[in-house]
C-alpha positions as CSV (number, residue, x, y, z in Angstrom):
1,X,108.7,55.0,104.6
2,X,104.9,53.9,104.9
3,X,102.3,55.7,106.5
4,X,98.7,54.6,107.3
5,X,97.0,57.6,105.7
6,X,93.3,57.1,107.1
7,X,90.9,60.2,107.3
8,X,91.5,60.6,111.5
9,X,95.1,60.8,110.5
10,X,94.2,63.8,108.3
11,X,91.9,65.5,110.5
12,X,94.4,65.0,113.4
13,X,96.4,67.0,111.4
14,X,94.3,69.4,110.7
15,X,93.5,69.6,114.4
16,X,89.9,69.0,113.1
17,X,87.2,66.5,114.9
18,X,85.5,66.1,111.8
19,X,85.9,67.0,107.9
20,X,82.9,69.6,108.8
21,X,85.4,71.2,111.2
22,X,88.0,71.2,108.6
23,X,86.0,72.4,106.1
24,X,84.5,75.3,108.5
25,X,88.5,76.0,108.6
26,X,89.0,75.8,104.9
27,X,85.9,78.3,104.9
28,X,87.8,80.8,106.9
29,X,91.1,80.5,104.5
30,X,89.3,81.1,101.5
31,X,86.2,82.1,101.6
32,X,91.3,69.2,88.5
33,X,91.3,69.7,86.1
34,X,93.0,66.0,85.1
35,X,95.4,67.9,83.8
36,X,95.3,71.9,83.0
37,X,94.4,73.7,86.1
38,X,97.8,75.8,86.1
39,X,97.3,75.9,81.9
40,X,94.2,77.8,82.3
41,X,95.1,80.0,84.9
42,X,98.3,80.9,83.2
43,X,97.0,81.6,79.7
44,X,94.9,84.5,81.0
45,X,95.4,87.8,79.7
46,X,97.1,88.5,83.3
47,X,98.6,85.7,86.0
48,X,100.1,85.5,89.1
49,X,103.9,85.5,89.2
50,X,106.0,85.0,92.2
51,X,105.7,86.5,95.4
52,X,108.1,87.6,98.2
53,X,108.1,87.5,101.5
54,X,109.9,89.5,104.4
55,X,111.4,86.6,107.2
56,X,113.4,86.0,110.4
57,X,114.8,82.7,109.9
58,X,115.6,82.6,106.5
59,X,116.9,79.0,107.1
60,X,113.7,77.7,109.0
61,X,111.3,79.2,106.6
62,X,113.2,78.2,103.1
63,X,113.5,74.9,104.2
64,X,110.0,74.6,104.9
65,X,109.2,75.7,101.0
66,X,111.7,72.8,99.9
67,X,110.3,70.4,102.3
68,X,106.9,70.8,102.8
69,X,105.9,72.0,99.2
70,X,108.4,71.1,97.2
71,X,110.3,73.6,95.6
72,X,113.3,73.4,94.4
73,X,116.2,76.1,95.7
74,X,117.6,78.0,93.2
75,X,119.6,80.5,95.0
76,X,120.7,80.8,98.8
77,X,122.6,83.2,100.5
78,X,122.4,84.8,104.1
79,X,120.3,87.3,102.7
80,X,118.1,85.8,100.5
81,X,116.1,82.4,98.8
82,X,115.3,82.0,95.5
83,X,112.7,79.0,95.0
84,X,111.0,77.2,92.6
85,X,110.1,74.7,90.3
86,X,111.2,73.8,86.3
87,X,113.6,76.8,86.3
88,X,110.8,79.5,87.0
89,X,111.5,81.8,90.0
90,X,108.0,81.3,92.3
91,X,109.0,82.3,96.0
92,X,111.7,84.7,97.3
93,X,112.5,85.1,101.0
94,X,114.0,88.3,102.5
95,X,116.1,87.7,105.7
96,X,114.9,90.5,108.2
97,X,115.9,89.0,111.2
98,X,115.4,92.0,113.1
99,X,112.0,92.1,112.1
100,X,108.8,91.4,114.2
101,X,106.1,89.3,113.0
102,X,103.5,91.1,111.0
103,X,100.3,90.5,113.1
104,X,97.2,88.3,111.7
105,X,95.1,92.0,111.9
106,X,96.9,94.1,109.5
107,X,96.6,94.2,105.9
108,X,99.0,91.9,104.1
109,X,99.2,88.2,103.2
110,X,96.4,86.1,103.7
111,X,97.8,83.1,102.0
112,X,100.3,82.4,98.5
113,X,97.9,79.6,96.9
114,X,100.4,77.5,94.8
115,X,98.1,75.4,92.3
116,X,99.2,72.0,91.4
117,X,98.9,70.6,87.7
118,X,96.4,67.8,88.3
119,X,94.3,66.4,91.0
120,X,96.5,63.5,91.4
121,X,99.4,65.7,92.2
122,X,97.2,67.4,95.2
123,X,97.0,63.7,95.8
124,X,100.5,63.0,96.0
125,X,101.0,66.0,97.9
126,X,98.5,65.5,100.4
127,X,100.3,61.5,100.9
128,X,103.7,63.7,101.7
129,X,102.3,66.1,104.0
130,X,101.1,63.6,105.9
131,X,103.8,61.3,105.8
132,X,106.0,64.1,107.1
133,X,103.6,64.5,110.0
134,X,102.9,68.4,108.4
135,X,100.5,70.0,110.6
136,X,97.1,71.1,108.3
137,X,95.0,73.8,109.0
138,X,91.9,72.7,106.8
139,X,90.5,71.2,103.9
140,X,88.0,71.9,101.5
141,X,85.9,71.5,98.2
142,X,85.4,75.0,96.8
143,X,83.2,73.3,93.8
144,X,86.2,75.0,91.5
145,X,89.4,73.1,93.1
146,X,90.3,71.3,95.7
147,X,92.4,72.8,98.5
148,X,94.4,72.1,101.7
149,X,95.3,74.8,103.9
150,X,98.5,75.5,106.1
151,X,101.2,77.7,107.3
152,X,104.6,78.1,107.1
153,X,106.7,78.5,110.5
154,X,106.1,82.3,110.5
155,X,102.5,82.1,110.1
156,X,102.2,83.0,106.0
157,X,99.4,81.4,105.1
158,X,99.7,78.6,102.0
159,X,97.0,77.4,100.0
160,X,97.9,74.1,97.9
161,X,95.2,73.0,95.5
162,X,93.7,72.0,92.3
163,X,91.6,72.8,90.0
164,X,88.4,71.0,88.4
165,X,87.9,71.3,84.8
166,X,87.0,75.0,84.1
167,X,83.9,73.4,82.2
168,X,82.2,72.8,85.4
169,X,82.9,75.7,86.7
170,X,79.2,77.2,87.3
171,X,78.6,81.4,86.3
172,X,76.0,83.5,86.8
173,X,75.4,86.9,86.0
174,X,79.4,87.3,85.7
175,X,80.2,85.6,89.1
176,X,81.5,82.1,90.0
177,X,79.8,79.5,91.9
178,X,82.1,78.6,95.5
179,X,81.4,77.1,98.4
180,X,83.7,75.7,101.4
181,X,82.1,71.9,101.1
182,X,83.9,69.1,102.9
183,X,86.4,67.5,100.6
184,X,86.5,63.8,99.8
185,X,89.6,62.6,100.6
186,X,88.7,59.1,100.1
187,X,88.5,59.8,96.3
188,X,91.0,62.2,96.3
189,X,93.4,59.8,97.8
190,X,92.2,56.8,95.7
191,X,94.1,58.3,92.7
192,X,97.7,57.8,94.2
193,X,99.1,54.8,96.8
194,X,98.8,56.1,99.9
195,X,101.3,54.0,101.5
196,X,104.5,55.0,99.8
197,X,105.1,58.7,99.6
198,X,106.3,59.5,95.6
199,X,106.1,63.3,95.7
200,X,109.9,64.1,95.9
201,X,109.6,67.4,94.5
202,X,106.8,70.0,93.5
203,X,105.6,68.9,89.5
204,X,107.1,71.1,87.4
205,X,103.6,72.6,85.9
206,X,103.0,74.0,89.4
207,X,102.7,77.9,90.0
208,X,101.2,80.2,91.7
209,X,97.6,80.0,91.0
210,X,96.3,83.1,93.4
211,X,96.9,85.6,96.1
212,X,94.5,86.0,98.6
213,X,95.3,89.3,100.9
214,X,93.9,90.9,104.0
215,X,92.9,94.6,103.2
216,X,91.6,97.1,105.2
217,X,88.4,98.2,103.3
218,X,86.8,95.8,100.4
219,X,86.0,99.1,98.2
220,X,89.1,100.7,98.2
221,X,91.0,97.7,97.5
222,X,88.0,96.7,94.8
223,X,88.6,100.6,93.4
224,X,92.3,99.6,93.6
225,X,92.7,96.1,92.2
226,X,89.6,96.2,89.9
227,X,89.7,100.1,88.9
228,X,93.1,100.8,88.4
229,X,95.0,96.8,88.0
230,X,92.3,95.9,85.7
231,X,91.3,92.8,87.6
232,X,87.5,91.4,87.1
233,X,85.3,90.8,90.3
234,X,84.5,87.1,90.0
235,X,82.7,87.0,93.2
236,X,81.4,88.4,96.7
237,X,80.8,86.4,100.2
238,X,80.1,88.2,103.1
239,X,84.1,90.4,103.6
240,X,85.8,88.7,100.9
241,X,85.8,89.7,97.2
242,X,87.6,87.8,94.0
243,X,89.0,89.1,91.1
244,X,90.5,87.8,87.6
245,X,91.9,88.1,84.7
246,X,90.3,86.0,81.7
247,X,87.4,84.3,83.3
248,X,89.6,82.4,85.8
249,X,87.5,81.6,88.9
250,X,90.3,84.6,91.0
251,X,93.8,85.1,90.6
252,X,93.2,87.8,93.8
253,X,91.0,87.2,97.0
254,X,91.5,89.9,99.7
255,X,89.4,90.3,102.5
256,X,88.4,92.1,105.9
257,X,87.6,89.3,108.1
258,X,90.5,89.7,110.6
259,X,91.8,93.3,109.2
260,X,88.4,95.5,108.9
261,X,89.7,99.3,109.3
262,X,93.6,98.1,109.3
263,X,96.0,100.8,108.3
264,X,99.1,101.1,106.7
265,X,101.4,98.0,107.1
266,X,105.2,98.5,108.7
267,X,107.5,97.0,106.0
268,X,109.7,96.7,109.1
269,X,108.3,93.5,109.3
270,X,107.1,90.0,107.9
271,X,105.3,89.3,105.4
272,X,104.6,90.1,102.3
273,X,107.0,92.1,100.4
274,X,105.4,92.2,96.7
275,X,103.7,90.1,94.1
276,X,103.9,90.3,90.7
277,X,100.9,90.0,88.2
278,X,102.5,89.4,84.6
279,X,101.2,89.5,81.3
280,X,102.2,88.9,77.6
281,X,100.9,92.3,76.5
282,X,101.9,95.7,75.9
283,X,98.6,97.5,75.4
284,X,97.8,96.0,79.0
285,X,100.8,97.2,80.8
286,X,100.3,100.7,79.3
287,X,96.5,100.7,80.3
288,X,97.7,99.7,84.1
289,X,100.1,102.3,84.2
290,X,97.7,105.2,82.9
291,X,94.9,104.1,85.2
292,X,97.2,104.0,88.1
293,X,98.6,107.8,87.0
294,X,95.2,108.9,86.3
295,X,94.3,107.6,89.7
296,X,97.2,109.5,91.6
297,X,98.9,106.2,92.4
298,X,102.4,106.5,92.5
299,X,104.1,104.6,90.0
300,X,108.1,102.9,89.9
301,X,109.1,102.4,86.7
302,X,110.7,99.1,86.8
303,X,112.7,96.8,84.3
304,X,109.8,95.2,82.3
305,X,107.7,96.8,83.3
306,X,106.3,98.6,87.0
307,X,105.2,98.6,90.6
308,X,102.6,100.2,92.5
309,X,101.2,99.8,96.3
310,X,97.7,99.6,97.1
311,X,96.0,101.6,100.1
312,X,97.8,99.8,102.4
313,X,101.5,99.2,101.1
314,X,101.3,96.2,99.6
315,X,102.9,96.2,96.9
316,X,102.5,94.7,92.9
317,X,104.6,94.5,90.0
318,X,103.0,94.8,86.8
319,X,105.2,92.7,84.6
320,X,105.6,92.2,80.9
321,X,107.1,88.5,79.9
């Protein structure tokens, strides 16, 4: 199959009239390294894991994941999805098809960012989306990666992106230089043939680079996340906040911009279930857990390690590997 990927083709996608709409778009979902954007982020004291989620139509939406991103199914059953890529576990899905969909003003997911090795693989990836017609909802350069936004059929956002060399990355006084510019797609496109789709699969070097949640008050979560996870504010925009672990640009965003005041969520319905945050270290899991007693979180004790919810029921498992 063949497609004449040109830039209206993209921003028709995208619904956008122009790459300054997109990018606005991008702005509002997130407010390459040539080879080590997934390295970096995963050689951090802490990382993301896998994630989750809570869905109707297990069918529809697991399909989705293999189509539209990539990953490979590991394990299907009426009940439940097991995806990934290179053997790793990355996505579960939950049949709950009861269950009524979680609405965009509670706390929750905001999007699961899954971070491609290299910029040519966003490249490759962005040919396939389009080639399969994949509706977008934005693009942008965030001066740190590179990312296209969308949503899977029950409205969790996805974030698929990569990195620039953490080199350029710009600090200041402890925080990150961002910014929602318009990406170049021309020269993001000129590293792959745009004319024959080659992205069968997700690369096997891609993860889970961030989470980015909707919270219902940026200090508690920061008191939450930073104070008793251990996570390091990266940077601050007007209701958003970033954290890290190890001078990553975030592995957690979480803002109020749709869900300022929220509640507690009804894990009667989509969404989110959990995400892990794992790390190589002992001493670290130990310090998470006696913050989080210390703080009157309640604690599970898990296999490997443990889970805790933050203010609003979301929940993380602390995870030793």
């Amino acid at each position: 199959m063949t497609i004449d990927l040109t830039r209206r083709t993209l921003l028709q996608l995208a619904g956008a009239t122009s790459l300054a709409v997109a990018a606005a778009a991008a702005a509002r979902a997130e407010g390459n390294p040539q080879g080590g954007g997934p390295t970096y982020a995963s050689r951090t004291p802490m990382r993301v894991g896998m994630v989750t989620l809570r869905v109707k139509n297990l069918d529809k939406v697991a399909d989705y994941y293999r189509d539209v991103i990539g990953l490979t199914v590991m394990e299907r059953s009426a009940a439940v999805a097991k995806l990934g890529t290179s053997g790793i576990t990355l996505l579960v899905l939950e049949a709950r098809p009861d269950a009524a969909i979680e609405p965009r003003n509670a706390a929750g997911l905001y999007h699961t960012a899954f971070l491609m090795p290299t910029r040519k693989d966003l490249a490759r990836w962005l040919v396939h989306a389009a080639s399969h017609r994949v509706k977008l909802s934005g693009f942008a350069d965030h001066l740190v990666s590179e990312s296209v936004y969308l949503d899977d059929p029950e409205g969790n956002g996805i974030e698929v992106y990569a990195d620039r060399e953490p080199s350029q990355w710009q600090w200041s006084e402890g925080s990150v230089k961002m910014a929602s510019d318009e990406l170049n797609i021309p020269d993001l496109l000129s590293l792959t043939n745009t004319r024959v789709p080659d992205y069968a699969k997700a690369p096997d070097g891609m993860r889970i680079g961030h989470m980015h949640l909707r919270v219902g008050d940026l200090a508690q979560a920061a008191n939450f996340y930073h104070g008793n996870i251990g996570l390091d504010p990266t940077r601050s925009r007007s209701g958003a906040a970033f954290l890290s672990s190890g001078r990553y640009h975030h592995h957690l965003g979480m803002n109020v911009w749709q869900s300022q005041g929220a509640g507690p969520r009804d894990d009667q319905m989509t969404g989110l279930a959990w995400f892990s945050l794992v790390t190589e270290k002992q001493d670290i899991l130990a310090a998470q857990e006696q913050r989080l007693r210390k703080g009157g979180v309640q604690v599970t004790t898990l296999a490997g390690g443990l889970e805790a919810a933050d203010p609003w029921g979301t929940r993380v498992r602390l995870l030793r590997v």
